[in-house]
C-alpha positions as CSV (number, residue, x, y, z in Angstrom):
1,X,50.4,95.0,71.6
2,X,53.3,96.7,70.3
3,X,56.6,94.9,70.0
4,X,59.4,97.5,70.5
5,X,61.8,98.0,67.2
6,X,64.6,96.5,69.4
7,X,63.6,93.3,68.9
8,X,63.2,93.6,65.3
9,X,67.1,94.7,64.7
10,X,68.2,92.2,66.6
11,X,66.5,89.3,65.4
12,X,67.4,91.3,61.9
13,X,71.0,91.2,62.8
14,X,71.0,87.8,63.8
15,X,69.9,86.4,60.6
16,X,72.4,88.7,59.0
17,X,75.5,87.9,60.7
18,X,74.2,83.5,61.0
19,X,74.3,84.2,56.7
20,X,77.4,86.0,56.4
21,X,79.1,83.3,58.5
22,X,76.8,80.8,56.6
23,X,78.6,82.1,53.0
24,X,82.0,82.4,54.7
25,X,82.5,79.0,55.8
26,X,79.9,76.2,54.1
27,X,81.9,74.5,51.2
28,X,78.5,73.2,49.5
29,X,77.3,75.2,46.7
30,X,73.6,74.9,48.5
31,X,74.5,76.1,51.7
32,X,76.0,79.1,50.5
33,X,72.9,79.9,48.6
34,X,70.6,79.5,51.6
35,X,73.2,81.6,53.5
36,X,72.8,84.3,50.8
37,X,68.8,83.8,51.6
38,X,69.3,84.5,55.2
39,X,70.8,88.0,54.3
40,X,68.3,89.0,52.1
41,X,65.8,88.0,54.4
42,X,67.2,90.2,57.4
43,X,67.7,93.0,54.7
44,X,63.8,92.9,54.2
45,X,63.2,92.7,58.1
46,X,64.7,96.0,58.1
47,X,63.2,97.7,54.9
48,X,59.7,96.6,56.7
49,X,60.4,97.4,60.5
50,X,61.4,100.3,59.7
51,X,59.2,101.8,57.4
52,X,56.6,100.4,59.8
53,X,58.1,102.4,62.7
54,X,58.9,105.7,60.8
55,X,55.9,106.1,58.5
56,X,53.5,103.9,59.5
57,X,51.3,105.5,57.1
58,X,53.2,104.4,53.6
59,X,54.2,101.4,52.1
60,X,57.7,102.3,50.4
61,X,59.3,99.2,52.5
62,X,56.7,96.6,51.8
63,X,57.6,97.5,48.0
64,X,60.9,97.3,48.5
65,X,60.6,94.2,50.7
66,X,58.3,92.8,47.7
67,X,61.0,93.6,45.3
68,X,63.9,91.8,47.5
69,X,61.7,89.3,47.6
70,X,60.9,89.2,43.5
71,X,64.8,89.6,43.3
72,X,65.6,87.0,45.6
73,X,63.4,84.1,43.7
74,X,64.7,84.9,40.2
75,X,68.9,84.7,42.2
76,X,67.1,81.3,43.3
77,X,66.4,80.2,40.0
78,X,69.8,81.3,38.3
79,X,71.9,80.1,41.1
80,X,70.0,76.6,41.5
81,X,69.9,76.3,37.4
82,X,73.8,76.5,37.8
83,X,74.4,74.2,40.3
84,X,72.3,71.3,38.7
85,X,74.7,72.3,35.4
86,X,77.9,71.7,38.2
87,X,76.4,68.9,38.9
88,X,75.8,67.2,36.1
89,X,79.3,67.7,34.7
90,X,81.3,67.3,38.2
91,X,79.2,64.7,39.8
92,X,79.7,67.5,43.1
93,X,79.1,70.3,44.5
94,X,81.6,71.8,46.5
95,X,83.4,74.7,46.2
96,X,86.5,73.4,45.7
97,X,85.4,70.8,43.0
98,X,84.4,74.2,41.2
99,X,88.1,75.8,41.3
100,X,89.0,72.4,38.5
101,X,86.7,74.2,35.7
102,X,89.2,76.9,35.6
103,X,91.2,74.8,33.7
């Protein structure tokens, strides 16, 4: 059973545009890194439909899906390792809390 590419983009472009609006609007420092999950993860939907549909016989976008992948964990790490240091000096973690370490 083949599932046409179609369905792919669109579930692809979905998760895109739900994370962009994700990063755009949350205030909490967590929410905006799950929204910056949710594009990575439609930017590997794409690397993979598509090198599944144009050369089904190589795996150049399950490397590169890997690699977003490896990439994505270590951001993960960094970003979460920065918001438990926000945390432990602001007692919050809103962006707008963050804006006061300027200063």
């Amino acid at each position: 059973m083949n599932i046409p590419v179609e369905y792919f983009l669109v579930l692809s472009t979905l998760l895109f545009f739900i994370g962009v609006f994700g990063f755009i609007v949350r205030k909490n420092l967590i929410g905006i890194l799950m929204s910056i999950e949710l594009v990575l993860n439609a930017v590997n939907i794409n690397f993979v439909v598509f090198n599944r549909f144009l050369y089904p016989d190589k795996l150049e976008g399950f490397i590169y899906g890997l690699f977003v992948i490896i990439v994505a964990a270590a951001e993960t790490a960094v970003a979460i390792a920065i918001i438990i240091n926000v945390y432990r000096n602001m007692k919050n973690i809103d962006v707008n809390s963050i804006k006061e370490l300027k200063n």
